[in-house]
C-alpha positions in Angstrom: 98.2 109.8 107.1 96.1 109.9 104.1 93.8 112.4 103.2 90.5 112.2 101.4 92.5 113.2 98.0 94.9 110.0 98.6 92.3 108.0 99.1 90.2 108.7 95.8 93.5 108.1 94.2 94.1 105.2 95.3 90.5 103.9 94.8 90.5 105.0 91.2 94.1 103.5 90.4 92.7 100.2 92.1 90.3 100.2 89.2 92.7 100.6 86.7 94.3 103.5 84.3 92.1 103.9 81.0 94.4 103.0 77.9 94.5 106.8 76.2 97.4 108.6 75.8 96.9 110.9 79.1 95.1 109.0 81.5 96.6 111.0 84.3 94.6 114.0 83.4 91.4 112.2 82.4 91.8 110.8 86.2 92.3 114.3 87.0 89.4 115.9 85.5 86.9 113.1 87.5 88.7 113.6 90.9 88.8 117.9 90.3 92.1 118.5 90.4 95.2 118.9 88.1 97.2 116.4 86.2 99.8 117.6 87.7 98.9 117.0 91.5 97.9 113.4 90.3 101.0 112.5 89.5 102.6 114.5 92.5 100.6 112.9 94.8 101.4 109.5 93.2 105.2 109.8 93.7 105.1 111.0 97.1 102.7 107.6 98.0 105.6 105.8 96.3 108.5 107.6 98.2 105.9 106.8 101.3 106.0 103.0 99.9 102.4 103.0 100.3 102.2 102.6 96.6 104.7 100.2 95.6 104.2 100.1 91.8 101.9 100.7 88.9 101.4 97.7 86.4 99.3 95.9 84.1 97.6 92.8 85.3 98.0 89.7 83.2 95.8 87.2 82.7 98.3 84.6 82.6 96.1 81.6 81.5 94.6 83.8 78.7 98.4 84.4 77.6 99.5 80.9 77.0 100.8 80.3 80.5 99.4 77.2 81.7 101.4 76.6 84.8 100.9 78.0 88.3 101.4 76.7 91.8 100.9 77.3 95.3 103.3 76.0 96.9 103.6 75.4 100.9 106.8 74.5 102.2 108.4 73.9 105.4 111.1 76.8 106.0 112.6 76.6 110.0 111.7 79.3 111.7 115.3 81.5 111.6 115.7 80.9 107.9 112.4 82.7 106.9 113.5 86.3 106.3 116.4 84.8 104.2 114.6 82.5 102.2 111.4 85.0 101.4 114.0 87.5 100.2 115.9 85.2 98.2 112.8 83.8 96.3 111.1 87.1 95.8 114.0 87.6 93.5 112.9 84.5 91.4 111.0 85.7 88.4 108.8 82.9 88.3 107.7 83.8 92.1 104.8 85.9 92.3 104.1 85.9 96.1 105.8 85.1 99.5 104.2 84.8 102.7 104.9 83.5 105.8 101.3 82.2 107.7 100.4 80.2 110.8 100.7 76.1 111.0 98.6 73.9 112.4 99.1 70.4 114.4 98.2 68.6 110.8 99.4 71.4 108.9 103.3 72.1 109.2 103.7 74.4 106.2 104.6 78.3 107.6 105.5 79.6 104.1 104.0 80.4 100.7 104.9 81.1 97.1 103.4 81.4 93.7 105.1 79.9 91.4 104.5 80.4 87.2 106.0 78.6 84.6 104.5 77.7 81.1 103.1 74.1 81.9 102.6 72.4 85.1 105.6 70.1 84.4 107.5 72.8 84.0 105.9 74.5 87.7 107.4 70.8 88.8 111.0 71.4 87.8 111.1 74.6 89.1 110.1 74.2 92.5 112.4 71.3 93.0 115.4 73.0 91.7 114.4 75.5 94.8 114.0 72.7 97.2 117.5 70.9 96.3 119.1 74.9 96.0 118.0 75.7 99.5 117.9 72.4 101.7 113.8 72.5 101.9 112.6 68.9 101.5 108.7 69.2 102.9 106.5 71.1 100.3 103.3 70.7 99.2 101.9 71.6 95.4 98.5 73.0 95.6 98.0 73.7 91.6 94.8 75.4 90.5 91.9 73.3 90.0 89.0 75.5 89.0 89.3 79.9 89.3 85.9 81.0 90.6 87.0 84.7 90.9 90.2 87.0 90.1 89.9 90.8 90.9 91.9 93.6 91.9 90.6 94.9 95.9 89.2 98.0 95.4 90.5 100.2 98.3 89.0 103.0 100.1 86.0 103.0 97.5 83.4 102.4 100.0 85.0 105.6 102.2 84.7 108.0 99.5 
């Protein structure tokens, strides 16, 4: 269980580290406690795998990469678990998730896919289908972004 101190970590490393040379003790100092107990409390979250990383967000389309895809695909049923492991290994896949189908929706699993230009998204996504046997996907390419944020956790609890 997490306790209030977890929680106002949490909250303030879903905001984001400050980019000084010791922003473990500057996020110290605001939550009144020690650098050290930060940092503590950080690896034991991680050990928990409630945390399951630190990292820098990037905005891909400011960096020169062009390409990104949603992509829905078909995946039977007993070859989920397989194939969501075996793409999360890609390093062009961002995200895998399996969701619900409907009667005019058949697709059950979900991946981002990044590349440099959409032709490139293209290649890459039916390399995987003709690798793994999946021949119904769907390309859902980003149109227009209206909003990209990090979720703030347990900021409105503390």
């Amino acid at each position: 269980m997490l306790d209030t101190l977890d929680k106002k970590i949490i909250a303030a490393l879903s905001e984001g580290l400050p980019l000084e040379p010791k922003p473990y003790a500057l996020l110290a100092q605001k939550l009144g406690t020690t650098e050290e107990e930060v940092i503590a409390r950080i690896k034991k979250l991680k050990e928990k795998k409630i945390i399951r990383r630190l990292g820098g967000t990037l905005r891909h389309d400011q960096a020169g990469v062009r390409g990104n895809v949603m992509v829905a695909w078909v995946v039977p049923e007993e070859r989920l678990d397989a194939i969501g492991k075996t793409f999360s290994r890609y390093p062009f896949v961002t995200h895998c998730y399996v969701r619900k189908t409907s009667v005019d929706w058949p697709f059950n699993f979900y991946t981002m896919i990044h590349a440099s230009n959409e032709e490139e998204c293209r290649n890459l996504v039916k390399s995987l289908a003709e690798e793994h046997s999946l021949s119904q996907y769907e390309l859902l390419f980003t149109e227009k972004e209206i909003v990209r944020r990090m979720r703030k956790y347990f900021s409105e609890e503390i």
